[in-house]
C-alpha positions as a Python dict, from the first residue, in 0.01 Angstrom:
ca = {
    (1, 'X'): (0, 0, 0),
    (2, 'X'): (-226, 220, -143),
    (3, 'X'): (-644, 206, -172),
    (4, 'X'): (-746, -27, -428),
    (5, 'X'): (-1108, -132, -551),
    (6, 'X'): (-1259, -484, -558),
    (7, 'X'): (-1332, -454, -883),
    (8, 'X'): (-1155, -753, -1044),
    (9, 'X'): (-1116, -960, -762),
    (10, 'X'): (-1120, -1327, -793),
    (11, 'X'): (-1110, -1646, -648),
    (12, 'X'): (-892, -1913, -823),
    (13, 'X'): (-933, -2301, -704),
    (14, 'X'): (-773, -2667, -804),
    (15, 'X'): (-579, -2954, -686),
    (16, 'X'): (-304, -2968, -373),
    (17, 'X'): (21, -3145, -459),
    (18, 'X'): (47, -3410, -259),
    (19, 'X'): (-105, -3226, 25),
    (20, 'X'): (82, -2952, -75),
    (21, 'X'): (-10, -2586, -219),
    (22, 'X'): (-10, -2576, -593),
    (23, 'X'): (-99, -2228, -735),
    (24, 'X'): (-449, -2280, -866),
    (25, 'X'): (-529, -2175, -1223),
    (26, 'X'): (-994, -2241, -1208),
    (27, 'X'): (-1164, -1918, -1171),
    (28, 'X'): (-1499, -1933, -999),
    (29, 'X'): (-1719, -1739, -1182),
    (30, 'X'): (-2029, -1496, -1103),
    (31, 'X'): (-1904, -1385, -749),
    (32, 'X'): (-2098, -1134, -582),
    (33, 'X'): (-1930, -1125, -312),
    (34, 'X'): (-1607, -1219, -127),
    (35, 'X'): (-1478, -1219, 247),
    (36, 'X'): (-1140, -1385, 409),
    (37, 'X'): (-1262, -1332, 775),
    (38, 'X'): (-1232, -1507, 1150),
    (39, 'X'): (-854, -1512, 1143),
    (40, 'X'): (-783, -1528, 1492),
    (41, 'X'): (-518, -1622, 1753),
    (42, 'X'): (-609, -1828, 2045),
    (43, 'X'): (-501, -1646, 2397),
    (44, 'X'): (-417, -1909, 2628),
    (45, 'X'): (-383, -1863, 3018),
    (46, 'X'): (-94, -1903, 3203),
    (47, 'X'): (-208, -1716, 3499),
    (48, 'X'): (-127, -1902, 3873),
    (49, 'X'): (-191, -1810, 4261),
    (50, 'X'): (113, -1565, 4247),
    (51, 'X'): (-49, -1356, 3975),
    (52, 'X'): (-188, -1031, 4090),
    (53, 'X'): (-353, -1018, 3662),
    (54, 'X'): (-463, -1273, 3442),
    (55, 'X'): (-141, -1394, 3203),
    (56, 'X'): (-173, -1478, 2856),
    (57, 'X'): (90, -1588, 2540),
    (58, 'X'): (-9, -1705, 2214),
    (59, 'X'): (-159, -1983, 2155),
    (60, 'X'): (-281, -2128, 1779),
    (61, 'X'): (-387, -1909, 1462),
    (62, 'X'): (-701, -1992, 1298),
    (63, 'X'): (-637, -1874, 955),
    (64, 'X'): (-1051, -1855, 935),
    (65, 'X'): (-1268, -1879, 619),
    (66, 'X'): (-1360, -1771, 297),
    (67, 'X'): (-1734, -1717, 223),
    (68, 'X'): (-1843, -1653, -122),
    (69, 'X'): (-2207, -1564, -276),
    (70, 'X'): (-2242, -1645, -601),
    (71, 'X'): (-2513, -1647, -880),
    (72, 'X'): (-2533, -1994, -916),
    (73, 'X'): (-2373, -2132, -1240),
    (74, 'X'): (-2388, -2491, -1278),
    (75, 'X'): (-2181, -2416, -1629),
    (76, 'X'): (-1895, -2327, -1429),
    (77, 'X'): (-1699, -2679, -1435),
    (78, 'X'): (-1396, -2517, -1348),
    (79, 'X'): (-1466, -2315, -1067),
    (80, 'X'): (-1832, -2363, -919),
    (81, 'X'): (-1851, -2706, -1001),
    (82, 'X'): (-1487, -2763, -846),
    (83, 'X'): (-1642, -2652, -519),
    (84, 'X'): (-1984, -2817, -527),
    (85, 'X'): (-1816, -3185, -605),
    (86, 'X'): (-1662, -3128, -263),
    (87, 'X'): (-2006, -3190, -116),
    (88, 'X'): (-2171, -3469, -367),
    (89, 'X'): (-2319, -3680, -111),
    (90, 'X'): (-2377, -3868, -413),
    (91, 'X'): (-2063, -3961, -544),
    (92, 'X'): (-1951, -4228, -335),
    (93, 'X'): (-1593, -4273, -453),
    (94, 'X'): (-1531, -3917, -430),
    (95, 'X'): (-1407, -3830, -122),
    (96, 'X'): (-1340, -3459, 22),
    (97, 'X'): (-1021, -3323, -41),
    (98, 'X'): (-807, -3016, 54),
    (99, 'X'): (-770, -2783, -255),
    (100, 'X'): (-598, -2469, -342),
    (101, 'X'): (-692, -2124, -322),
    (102, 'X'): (-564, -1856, -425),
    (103, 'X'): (-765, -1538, -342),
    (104, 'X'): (-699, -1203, -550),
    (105, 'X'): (-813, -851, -454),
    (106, 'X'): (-814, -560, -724),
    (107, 'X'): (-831, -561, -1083),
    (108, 'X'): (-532, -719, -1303),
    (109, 'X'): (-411, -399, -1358),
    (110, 'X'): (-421, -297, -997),
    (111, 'X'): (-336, -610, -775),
    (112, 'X'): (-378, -494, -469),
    (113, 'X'): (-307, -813, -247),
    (114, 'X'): (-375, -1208, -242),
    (115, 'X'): (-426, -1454, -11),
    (116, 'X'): (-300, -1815, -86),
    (117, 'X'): (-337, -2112, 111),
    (118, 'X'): (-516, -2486, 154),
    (119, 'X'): (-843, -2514, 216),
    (120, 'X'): (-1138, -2720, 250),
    (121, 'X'): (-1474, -2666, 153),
    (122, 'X'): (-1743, -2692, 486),
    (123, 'X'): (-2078, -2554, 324),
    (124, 'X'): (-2253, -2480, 29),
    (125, 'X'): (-2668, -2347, 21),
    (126, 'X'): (-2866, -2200, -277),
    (127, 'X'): (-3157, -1970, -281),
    (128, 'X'): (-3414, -1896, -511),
    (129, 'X'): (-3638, -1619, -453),
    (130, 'X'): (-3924, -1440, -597),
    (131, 'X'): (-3802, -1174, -939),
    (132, 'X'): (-3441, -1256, -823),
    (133, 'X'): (-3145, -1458, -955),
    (134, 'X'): (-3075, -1837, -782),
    (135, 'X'): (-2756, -1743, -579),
    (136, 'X'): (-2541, -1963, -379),
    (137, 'X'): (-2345, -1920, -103),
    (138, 'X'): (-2029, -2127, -29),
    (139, 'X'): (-1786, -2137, 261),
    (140, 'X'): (-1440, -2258, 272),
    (141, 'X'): (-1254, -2317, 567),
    (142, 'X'): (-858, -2239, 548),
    (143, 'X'): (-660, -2547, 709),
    (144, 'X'): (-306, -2388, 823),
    (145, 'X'): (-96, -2089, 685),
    (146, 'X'): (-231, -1833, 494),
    (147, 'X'): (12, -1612, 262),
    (148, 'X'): (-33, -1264, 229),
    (149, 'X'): (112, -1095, -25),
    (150, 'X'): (138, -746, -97),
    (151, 'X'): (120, -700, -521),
    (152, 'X'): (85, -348, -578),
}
């Protein structure tokens, strides 16, 4: 695969199908920035008393997170908003659900990869600051497989 620039980039959210992906067609809007990170594998230990070296096979994959820092558009019903309802500690007949995610590095005319997947939404903070724009910063938490696929 060859270089590519995050110009372009997006992050697309909605509903699961009965649990189940369903590509997502909501674009969040105003991202700053964008990281997939903490994907890890769990090393568990097998070692016992006849082991001259510690012994170790795969355990589980945590497919990790998404974070997100946005300028903070509360006009964004389709994307923001999606995210933020996640949290209303207000709405009490809206419980939190898994959504879908679709995650899209590069421009449309030079995909470079995506990232696709479940996920559920674990934080959300906003800042305002002195002579700067109210950001917000948003974290979403994959819940099994990730799919990685290679677009260019």
């Amino acid at each position: 695969m060859a270089a590519f620039t995050s110009f372009g980039s997006t992050l697309k959210v909605g509903p699961t199908t009965s649990g189940a992906y369903q590509a997502p067609t909501n674009t969040v809007g105003e991202i700053l920035s964008m990281n997939v990170d903490g994907i890890s594998l769990t090393a568990v230990d097998v070692t016992n008393i006849t082991n001259r070296h510690r012994v170790f096979v795969p355990g589980l994959i945590d497919s990790g997170n998404i974070t997100l820092e946005v300028n903070l558009d509360p006009d964004d019903t389709n994307g923001q908003s999606v995210i933020v309802d996640q949290l209303d500690n207000t709405a009490a007949s809206t419980a939190p659900v898994a959504l879908s995610f679709l995650v899209e590095f590069g421009s449309s005319a030079n995909k470079g990869a995506t990232m696709s997947g479940i996920g559920i939404v674990t934080q959300y903070s906003a800042r305002a600051s002195l002579d700067a724009a109210v950001t917000a910063s948003i974290t979403i938490k994959w819940s099994g497989a990730i799919t990685f696929t290679d677009v260019d």
